[in-house]
C-alpha positions as CSV (number, residue, x, y, z in Angstrom):
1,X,19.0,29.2,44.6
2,X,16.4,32.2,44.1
3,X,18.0,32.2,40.2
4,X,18.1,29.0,39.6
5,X,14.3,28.4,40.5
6,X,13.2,31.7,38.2
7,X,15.6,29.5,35.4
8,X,13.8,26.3,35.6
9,X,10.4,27.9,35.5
10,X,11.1,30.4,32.5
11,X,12.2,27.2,30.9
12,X,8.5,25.4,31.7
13,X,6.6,28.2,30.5
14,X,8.8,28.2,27.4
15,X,8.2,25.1,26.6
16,X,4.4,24.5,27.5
17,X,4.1,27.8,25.1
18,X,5.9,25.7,22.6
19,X,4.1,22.5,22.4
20,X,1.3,24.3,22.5
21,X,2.4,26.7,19.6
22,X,3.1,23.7,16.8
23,X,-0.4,22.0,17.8
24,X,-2.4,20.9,14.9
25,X,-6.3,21.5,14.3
26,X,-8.7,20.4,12.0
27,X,-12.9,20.5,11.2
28,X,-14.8,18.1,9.2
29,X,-17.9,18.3,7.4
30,X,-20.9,16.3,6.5
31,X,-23.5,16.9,4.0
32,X,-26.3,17.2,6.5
33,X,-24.2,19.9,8.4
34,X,-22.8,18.0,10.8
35,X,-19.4,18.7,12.0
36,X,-16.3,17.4,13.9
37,X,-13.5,19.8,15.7
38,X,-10.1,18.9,17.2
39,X,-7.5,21.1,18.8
40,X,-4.2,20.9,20.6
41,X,-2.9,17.6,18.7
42,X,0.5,17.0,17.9
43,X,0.4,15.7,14.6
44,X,-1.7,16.2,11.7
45,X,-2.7,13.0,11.4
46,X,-4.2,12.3,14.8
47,X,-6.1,15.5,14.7
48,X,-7.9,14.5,12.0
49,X,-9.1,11.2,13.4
50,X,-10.4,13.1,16.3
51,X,-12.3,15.3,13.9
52,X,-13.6,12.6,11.8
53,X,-14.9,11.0,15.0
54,X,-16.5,13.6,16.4
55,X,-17.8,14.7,13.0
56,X,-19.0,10.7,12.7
57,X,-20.9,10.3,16.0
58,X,-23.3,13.3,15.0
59,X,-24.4,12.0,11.7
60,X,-25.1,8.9,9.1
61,X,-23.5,10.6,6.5
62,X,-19.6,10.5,5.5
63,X,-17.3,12.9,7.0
64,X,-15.1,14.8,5.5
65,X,-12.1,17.2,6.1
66,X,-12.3,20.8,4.9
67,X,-9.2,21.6,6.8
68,X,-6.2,21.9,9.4
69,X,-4.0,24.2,10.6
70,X,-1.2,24.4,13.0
71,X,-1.1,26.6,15.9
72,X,-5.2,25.2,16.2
């Protein structure tokens, strides 16, 4: 029982690492300097929304990304 419980948790922490290791991440810009972050998505596509967003609610001016990376 003792090695079964080590098993099943060595698995968890392999796979929270995991997730956690393709996460996407990206920052937009505005001209005025404002700027949007996001972290820990799992696709591309919805971290840049949440930058956007946040880049959005701190400024009049369009956002815009200047880039994403995985592992962010």
């Amino acid at each position: 029982m003792k090695y079964f419980l080590s098993g099943v948790i060595g698995l968890a922490v392999l796979f929270a690492t995991e997730t956690s290791a393709f996460a996407w991440g990206c920052t937009a810009v505005a001209r005025d300097g404002a700027m949007g972050y996001s972290y820990g998505y799992g696709s591309r596509k919805a971290a840049i929304r949440r930058a956007l967003r946040e880049c959005s609610i701190r400024t009049y001016y369009r956002c815009r990304i200047v880039g994403c990376r995985r592992r962010a």
